[in-house]
N, C-alpha and C positions, 0 to 999 in steps of 0.2 A: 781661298782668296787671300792673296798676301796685301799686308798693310803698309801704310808706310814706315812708322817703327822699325816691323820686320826686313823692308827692305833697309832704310838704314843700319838695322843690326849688321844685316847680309854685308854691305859696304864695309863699314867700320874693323868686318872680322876680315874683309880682305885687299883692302884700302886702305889709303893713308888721307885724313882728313885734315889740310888744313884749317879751315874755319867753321863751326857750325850754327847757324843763325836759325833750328828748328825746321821750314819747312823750305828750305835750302842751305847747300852746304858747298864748301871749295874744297877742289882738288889741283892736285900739283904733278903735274908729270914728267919726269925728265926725256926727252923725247931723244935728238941725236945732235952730235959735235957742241954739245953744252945747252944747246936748247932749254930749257923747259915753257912747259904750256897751260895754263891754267881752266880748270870745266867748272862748271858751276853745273849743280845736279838741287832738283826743285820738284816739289809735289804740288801739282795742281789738278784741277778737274770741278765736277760739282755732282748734286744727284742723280742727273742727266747720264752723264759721261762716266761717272766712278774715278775714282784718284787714277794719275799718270803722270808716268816722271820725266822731266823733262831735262835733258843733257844739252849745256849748250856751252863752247869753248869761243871766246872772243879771237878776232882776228886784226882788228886795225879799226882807228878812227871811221868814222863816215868820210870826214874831210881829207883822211889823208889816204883811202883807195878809191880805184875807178869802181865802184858798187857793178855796173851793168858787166865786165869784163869779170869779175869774180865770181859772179851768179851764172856767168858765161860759163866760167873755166868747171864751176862744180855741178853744169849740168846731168854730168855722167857718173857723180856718187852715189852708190847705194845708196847708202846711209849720210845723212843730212840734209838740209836746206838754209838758205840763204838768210837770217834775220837781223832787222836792225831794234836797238834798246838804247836809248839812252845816248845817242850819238854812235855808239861802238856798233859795228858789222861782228854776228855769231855766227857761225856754224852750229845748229842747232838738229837736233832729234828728238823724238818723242815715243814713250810707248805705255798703253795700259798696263796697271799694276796688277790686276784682276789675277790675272795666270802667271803671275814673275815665276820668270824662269832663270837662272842667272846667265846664258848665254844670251838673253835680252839685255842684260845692260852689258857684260863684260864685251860683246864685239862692237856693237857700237859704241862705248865709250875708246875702246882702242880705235875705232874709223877715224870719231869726229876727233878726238884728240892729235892724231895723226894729219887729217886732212887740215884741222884748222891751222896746225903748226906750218903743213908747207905752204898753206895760202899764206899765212901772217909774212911767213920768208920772201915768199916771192912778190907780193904788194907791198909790201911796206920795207922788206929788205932790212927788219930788227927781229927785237924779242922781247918787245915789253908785254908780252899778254902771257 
């Protein structure tokens, strides 16, 4: 069973971590033609559930996309789902930490990083996230 420690060892030895706040942390990705994208990676769960990490890369204001037409356009991603925090629309993912395996976080953090960069392009048509 890996912990979360371990996974953030795991990150840290092949990541680059912007900021680390303990039981969430920021990443920075440079993505294409100058882009970059920001994920926020987070351990949550309870005794119930056991720890799970949750990867989620912002995309635009609530006020400034059409929410129904984005949950539209990403109905057909593997990997993510549509959530709103704090005002801001994520692309977000989740996976139990129980069996980490590192192609559990390495391909979907490249999905949602990827996805949520061309949503943010194409709704909002910047790159503040």
């Amino acid at each position: 069973m890996a912990s979360w420690p371990q996974f953030k060892s795991f990150v840290q030895q092949n990541y680059r971590i912007a900021r680390d706040d303990g039981d969430i942390f920021q990443m920075l990705f440079d993505t294409n033609d100058g882009r970059t994208q920001t994920v926020f990676v987070s351990n949550s769960g309870n005794d119930t559930t056991g720890d799970w990490v949750n990867i989620a890369s912002p995309i635009g204001k609530v006020s400034d996309v059409n929410t129904l037409a984005l949950a539209t356009q990403s109905f057909n991603f593997v990997c993510g789902a549509i959530a709103v925090f704090n005002g801001v629309v994520f692309l977000k993912h989740s996976f139990p930490l129980a069996d980490f395996d590192s192609g559990e976080f390495e391909i979907p953090v490249t999905l949602v990083t990827g996805n949520a960069d061309r949503l943010e392009q194409a709704f909002t048509g910047g790159d503040s996230f």
